[in-house]
MIDRENPA-709021 format. One record per atom (N, C-alpha, C): x negated, y negated, z negated; residue in three letters; residue number from 1. Coordinates in nm, 3 decimals, decimal comma, padded with zeros to 5 digits. Each point is the difference from the previous one (the first is absolute). Layout:
MIDRENPA-709021
    east   north      up rest  nr
       X       Y       Z  ala NUM
...
END
This chain:
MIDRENPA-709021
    east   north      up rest  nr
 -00,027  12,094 -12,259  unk   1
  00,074  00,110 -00,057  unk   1
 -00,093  00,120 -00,019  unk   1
 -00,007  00,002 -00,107  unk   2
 -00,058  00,173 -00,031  unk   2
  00,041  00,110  00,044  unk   2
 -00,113  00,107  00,036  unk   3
  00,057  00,124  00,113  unk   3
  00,080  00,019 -00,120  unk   3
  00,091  00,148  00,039  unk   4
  00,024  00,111 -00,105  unk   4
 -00,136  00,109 -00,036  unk   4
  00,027  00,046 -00,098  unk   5
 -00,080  00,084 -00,064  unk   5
  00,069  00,140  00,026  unk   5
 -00,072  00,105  00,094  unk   6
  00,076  00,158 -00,002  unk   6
 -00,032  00,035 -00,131  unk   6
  00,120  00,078 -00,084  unk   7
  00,010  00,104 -00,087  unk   7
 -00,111  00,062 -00,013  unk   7
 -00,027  00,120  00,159  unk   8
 -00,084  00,053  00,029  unk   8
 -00,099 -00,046  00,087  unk   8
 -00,123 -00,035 -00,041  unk   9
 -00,105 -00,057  00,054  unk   9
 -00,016  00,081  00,158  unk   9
 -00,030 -00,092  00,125  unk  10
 -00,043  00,066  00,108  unk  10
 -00,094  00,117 -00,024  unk  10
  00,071  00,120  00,095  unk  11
 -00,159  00,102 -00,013  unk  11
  00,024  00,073 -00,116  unk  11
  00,119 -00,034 -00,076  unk  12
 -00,053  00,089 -00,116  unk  12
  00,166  00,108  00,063  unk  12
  00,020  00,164 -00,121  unk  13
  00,113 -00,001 -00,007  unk  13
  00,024  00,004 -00,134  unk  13
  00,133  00,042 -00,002  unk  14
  00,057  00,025 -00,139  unk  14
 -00,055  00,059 -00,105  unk  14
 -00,076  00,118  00,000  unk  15
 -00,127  00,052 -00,082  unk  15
 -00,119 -00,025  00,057  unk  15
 -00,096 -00,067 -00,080  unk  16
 -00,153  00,014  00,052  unk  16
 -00,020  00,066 -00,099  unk  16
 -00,130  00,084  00,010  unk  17
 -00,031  00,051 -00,121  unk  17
 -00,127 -00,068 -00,041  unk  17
 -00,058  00,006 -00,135  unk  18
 -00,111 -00,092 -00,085  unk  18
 -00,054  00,116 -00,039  unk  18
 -00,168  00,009  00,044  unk  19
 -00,087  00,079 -00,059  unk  19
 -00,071 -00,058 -00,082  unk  19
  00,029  00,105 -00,154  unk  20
 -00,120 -00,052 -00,103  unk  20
 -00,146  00,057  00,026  unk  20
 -00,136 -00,026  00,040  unk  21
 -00,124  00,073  00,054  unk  21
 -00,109 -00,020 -00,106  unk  21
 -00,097  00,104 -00,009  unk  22
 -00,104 -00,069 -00,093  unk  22
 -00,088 -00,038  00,133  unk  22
 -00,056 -00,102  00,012  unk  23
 -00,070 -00,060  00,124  unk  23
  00,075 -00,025  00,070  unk  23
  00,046 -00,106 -00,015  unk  24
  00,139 -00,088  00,133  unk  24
 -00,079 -00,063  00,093  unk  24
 -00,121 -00,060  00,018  unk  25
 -00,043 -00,008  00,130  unk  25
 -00,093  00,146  00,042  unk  25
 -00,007  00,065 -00,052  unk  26
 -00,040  00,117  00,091  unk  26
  00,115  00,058  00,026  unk  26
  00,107  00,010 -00,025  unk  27
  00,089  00,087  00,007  unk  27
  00,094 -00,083  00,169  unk  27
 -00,038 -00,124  00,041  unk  28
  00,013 -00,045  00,089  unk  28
 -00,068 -00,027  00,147  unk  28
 -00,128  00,085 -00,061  unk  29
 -00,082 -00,003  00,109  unk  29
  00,030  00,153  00,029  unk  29
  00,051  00,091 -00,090  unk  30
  00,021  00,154  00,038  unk  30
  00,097 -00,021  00,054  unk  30
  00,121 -00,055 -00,012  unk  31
  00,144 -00,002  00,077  unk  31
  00,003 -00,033  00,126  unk  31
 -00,063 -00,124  00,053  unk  32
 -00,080 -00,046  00,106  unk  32
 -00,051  00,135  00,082  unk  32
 -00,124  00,045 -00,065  unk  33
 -00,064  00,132  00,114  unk  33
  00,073  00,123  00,003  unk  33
  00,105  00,062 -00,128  unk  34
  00,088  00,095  00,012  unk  34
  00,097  00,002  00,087  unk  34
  00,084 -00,153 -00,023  unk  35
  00,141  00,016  00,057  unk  35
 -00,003 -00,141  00,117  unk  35
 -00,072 -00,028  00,012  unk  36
  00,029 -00,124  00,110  unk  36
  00,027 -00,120 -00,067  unk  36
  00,021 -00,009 -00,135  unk  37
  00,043 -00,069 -00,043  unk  37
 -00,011 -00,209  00,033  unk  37
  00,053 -00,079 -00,021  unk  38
 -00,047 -00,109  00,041  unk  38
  00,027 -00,147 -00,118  unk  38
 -00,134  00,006 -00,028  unk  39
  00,008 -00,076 -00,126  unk  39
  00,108 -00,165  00,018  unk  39
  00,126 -00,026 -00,090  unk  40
  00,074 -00,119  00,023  unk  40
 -00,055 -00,099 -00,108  unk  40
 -00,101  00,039 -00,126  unk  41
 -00,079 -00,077 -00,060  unk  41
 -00,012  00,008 -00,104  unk  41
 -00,101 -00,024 -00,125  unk  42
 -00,038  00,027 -00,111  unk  42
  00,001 -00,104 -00,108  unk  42
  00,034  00,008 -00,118  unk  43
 -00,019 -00,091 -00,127  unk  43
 -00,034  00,049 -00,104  unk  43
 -00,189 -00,041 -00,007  unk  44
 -00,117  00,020 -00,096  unk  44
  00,038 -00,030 -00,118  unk  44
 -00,004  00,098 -00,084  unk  45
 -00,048 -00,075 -00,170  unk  45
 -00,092 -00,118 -00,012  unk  45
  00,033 -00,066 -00,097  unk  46
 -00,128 -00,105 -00,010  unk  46
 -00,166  00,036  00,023  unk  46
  00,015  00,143 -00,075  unk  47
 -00,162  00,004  00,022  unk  47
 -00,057  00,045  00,164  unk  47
  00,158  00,010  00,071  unk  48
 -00,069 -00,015  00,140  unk  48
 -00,036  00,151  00,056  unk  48
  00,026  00,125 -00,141  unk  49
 -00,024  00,105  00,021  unk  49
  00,075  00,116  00,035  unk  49
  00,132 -00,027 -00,072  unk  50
  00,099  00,111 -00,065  unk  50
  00,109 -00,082  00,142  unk  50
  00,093  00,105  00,065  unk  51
  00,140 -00,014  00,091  unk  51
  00,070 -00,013 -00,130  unk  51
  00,075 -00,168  00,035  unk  52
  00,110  00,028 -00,083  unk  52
  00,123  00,018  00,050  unk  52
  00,044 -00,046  00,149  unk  53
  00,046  00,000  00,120  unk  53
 -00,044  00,021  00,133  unk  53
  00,044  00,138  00,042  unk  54
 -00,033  00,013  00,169  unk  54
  00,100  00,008  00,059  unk  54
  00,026 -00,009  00,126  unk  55
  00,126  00,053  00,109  unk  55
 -00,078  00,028  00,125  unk  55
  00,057  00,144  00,047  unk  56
 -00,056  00,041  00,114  unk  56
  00,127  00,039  00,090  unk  56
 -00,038 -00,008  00,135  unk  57
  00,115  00,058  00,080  unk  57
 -00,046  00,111  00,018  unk  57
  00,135  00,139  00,002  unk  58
 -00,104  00,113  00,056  unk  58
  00,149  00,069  00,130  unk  58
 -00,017 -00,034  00,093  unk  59
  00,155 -00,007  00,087  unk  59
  00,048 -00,092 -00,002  unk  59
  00,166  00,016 -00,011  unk  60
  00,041 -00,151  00,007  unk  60
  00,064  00,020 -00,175  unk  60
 -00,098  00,077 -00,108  unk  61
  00,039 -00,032 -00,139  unk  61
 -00,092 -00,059 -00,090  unk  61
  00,052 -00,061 -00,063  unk  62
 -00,128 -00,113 -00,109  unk  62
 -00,004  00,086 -00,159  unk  62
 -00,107  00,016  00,002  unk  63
 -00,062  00,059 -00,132  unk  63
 -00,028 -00,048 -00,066  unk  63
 -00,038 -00,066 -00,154  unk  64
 -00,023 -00,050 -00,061  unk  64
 -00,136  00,086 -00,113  unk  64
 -00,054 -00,093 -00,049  unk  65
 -00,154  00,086 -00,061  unk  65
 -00,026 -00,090 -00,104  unk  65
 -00,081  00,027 -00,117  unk  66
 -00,039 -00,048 -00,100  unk  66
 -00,080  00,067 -00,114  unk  66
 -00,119 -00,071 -00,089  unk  67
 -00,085  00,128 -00,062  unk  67
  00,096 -00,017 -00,120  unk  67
 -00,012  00,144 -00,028  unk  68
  00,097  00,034 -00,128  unk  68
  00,000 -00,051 -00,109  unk  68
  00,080  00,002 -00,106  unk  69
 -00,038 -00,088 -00,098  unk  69
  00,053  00,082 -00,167  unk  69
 -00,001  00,121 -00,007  unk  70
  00,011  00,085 -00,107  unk  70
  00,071 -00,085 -00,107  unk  70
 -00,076 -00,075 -00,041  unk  71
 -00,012 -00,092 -00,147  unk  71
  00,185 -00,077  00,034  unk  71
  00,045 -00,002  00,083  unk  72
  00,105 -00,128  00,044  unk  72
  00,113  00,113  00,081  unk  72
 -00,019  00,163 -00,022  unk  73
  00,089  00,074  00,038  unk  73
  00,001  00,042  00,176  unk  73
 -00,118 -00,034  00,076  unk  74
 -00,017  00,033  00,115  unk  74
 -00,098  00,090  00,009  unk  74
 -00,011  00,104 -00,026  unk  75
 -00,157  00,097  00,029  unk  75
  00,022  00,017  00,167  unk  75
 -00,082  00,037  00,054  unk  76
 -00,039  00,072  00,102  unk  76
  00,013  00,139  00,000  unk  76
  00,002  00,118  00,069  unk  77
 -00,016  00,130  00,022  unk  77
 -00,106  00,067 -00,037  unk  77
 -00,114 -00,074 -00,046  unk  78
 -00,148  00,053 -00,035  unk  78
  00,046 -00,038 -00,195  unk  78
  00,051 -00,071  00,006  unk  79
  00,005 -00,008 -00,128  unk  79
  00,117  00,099 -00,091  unk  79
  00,101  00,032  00,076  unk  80
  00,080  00,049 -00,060  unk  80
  00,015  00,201  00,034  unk  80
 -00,118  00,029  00,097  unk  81
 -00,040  00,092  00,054  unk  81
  00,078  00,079  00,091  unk  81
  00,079 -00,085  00,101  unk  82
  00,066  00,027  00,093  unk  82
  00,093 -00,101  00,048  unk  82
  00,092  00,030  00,097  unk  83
  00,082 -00,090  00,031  unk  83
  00,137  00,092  00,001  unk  83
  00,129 -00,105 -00,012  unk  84
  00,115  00,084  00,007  unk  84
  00,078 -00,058  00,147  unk  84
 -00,032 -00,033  00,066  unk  85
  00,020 -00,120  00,115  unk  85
 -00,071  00,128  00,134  unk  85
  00,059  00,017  00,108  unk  86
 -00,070  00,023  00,136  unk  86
  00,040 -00,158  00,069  unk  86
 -00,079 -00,031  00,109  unk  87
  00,072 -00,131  00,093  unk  87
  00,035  00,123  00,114  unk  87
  00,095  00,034  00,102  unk  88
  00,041  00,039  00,094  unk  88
 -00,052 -00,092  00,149  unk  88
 -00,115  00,022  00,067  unk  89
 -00,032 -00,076  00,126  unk  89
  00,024  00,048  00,125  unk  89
  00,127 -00,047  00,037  unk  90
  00,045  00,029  00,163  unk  90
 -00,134 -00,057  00,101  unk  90
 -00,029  00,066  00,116  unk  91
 -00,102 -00,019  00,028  unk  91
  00,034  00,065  00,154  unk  91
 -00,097 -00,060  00,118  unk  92
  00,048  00,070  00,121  unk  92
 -00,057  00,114  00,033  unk  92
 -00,152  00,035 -00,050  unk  93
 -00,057  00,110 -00,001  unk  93
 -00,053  00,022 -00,145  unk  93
  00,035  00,073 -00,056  unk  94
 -00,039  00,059 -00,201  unk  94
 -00,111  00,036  00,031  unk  94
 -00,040  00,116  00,104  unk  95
 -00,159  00,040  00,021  unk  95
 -00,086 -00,062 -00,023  unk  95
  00,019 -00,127  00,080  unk  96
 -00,105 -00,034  00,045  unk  96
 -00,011 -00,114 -00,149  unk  96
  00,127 -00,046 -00,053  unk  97
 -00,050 -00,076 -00,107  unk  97
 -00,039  00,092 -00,113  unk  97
  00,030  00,080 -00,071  unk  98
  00,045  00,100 -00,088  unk  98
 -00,225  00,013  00,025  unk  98
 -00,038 -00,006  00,096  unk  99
 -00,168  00,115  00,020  unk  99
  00,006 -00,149  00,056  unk  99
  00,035 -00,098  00,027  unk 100
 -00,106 -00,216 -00,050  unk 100
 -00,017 -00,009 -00,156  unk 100
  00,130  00,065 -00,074  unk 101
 -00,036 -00,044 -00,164  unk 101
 -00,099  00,106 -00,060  unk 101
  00,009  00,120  00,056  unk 102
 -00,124  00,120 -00,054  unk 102
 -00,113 -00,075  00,011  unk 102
 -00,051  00,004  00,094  unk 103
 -00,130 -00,079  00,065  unk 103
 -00,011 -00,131 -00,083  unk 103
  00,152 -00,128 -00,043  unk 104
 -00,074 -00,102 -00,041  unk 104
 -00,002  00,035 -00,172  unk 104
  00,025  00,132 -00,052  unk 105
 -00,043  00,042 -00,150  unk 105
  00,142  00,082 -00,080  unk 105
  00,077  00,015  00,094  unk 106
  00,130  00,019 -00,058  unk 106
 -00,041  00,124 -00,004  unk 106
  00,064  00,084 -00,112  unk 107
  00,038  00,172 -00,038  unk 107
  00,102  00,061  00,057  unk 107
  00,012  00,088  00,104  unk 108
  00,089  00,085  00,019  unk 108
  00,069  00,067 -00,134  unk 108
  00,140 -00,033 -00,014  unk 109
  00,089  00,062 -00,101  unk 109
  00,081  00,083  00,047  unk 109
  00,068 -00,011  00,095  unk 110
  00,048  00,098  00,080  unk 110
 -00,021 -00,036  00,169  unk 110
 -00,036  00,128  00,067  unk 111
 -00,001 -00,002  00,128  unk 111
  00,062 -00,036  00,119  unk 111
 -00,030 -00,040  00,093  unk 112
  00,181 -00,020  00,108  unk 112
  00,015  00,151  00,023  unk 112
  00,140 -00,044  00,029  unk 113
  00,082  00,123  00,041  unk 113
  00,143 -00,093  00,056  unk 113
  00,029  00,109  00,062  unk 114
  00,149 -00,034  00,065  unk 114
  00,088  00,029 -00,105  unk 114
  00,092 -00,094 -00,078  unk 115
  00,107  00,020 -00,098  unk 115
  00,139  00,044  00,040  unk 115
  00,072  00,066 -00,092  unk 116
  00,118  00,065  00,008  unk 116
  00,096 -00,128  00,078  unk 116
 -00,055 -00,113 -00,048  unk 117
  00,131 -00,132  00,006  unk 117
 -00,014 -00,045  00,141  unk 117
 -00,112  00,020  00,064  unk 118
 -00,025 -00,041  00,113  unk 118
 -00,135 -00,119  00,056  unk 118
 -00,071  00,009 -00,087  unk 119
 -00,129 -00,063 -00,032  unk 119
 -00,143  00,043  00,027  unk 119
 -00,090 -00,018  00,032  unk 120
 -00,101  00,027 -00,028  unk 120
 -00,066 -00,080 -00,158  unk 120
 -00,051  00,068 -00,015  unk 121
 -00,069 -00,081 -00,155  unk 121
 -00,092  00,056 -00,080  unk 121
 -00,092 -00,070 -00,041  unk 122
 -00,137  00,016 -00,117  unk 122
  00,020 -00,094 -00,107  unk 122
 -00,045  00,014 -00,124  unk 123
 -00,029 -00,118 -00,081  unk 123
 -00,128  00,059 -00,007  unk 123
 -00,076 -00,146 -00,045  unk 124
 -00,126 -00,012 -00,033  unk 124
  00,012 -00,113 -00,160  unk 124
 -00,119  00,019 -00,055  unk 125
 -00,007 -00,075 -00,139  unk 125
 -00,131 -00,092  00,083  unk 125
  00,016 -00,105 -00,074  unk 126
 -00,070 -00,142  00,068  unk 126
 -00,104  00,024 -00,147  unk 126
 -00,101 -00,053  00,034  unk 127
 -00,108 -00,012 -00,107  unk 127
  00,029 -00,073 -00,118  unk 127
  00,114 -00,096  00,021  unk 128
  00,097 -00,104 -00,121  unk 128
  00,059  00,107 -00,110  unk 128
  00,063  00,115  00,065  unk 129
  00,076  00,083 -00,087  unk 129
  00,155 -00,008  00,040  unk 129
  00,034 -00,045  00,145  unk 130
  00,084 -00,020  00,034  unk 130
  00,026  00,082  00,155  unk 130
  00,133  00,093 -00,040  unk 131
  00,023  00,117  00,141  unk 131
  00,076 -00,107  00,094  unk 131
 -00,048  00,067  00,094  unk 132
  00,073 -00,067  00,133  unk 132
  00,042  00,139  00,152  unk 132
  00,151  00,036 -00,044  unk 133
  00,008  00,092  00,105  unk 133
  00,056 -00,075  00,152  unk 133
 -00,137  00,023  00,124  unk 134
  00,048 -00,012  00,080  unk 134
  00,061  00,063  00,074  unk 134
  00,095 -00,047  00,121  unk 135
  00,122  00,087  00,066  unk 135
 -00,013 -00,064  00,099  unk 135
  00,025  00,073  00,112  unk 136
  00,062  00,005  00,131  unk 136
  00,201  00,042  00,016  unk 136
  00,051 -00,033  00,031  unk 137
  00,092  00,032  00,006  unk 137
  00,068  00,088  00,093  unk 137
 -00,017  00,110  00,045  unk 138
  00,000  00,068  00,138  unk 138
  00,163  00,047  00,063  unk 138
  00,083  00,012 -00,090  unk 139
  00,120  00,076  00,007  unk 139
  00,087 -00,042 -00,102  unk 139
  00,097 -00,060  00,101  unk 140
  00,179 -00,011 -00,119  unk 140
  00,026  00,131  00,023  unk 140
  00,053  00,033 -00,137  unk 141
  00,010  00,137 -00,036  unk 141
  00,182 -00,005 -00,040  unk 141
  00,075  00,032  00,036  unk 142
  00,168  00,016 -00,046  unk 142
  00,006  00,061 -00,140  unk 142
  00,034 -00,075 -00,056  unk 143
  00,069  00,053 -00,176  unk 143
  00,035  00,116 -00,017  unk 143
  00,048  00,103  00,065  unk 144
 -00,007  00,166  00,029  unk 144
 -00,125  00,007  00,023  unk 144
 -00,032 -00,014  00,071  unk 145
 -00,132  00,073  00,033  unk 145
 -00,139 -00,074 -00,117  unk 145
  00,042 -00,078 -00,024  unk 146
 -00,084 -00,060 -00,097  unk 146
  00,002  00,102 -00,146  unk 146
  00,155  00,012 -00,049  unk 147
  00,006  00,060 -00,110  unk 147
 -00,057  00,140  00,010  unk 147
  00,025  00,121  00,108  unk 148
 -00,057  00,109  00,051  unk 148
 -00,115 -00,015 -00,039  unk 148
 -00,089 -00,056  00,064  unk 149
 -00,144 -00,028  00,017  unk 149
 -00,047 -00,027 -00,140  unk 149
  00,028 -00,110 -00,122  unk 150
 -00,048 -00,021 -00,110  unk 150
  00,085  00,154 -00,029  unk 150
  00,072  00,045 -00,029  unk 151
  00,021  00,176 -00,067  unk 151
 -00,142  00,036 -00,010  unk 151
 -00,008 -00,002  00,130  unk 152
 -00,052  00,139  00,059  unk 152
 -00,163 -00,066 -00,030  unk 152
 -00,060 -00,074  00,014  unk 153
 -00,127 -00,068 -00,076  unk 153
  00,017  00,004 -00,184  unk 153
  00,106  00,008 -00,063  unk 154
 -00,012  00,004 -00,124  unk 154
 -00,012  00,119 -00,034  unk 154
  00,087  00,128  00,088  unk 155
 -00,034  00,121 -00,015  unk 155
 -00,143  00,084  00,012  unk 155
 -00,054 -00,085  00,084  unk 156
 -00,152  00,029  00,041  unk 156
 -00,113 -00,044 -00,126  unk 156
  00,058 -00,158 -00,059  unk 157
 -00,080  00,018 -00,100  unk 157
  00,026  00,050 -00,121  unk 157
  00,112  00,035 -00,020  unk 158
  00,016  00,155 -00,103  unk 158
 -00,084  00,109 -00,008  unk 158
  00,024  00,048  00,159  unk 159
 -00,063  00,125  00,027  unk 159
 -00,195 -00,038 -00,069  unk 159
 -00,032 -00,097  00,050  unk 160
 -00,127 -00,053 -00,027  unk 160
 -00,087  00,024 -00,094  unk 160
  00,125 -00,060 -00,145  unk 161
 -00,041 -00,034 -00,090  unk 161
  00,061  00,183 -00,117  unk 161
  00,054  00,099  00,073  unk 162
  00,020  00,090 -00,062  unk 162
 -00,122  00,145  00,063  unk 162
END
């Protein structure tokens, strides 16, 4: 008797997300020294050169990777000169990963700071062209006091920007 087949493959969840990269095996050896990442395995183009399939674990979520392909409606972030995508990475210490991805080439885009919502958090841009804000999660914050707090941060960046 044949097993069953899950819907949802072990290990995975309901969204993985698929990165288009220009350099899909470098872009797996950066994920690796940035985020811990842990390679689940790769499938070469014929010429043995180009990622046409990667999967990495980075937590207990599966990422998906691949070099872009413009011509067939997949560019990458280098090609299209940005990305419209952040990934959100829960994490047990942001510090200490947030200043592992500086060091393994990543750009500070925004700084940590303690957030209105109850977070700590930075994004950084990965050398791919792809942001990744990490977070700590420090504080459940109550829906009153949540709404207060975003006011009163939107009022601040008013004041800012006048």
């Amino acid at each position: 008797m044949a097993s069953q087949v899950q819907p949802i493959p072990p290990g995975y969840h309901t969204v993985s997300p698929h990165l288009a990269v220009r350099g899909g095996v470098e872009a797996m050896e950066f994920y690796k020294k940035a985020f811990g990442a842990e390679e689940r395995g790769r499938f070469m183009a014929p010429d043995g050169k180009q990622l046409m399939h990667g999967e990495m674990k980075i937590g207990d979520s599966i990422v998906m990777l691949g070099e872009e392909n413009p011509e067939r409606g997949c560019p990458g972030p280098k090609s299209v000169g940005g990305t419209t995508v952040s990934l959100y990475l829960y994490v047990n210490d942001a510090d200490r990963l947030f200043n592992q991805a500086v060091t393994a080439g990543a750009k500070s885009v925004m700084p940590l700071a303690d957030m209105f919502w109850g977070d700590r958090a930075g994004t950084v841009a990965d050398p791919f062209g792809h942001q990744w804000t990490i977070a700590t999660h420090r504080e459940d914050v109550p829906p009153e006091e949540l709404k207060k707090r975003g006011q009163a941060f939107f009022e601040q960046m008013a004041r800012q920007k006048g």
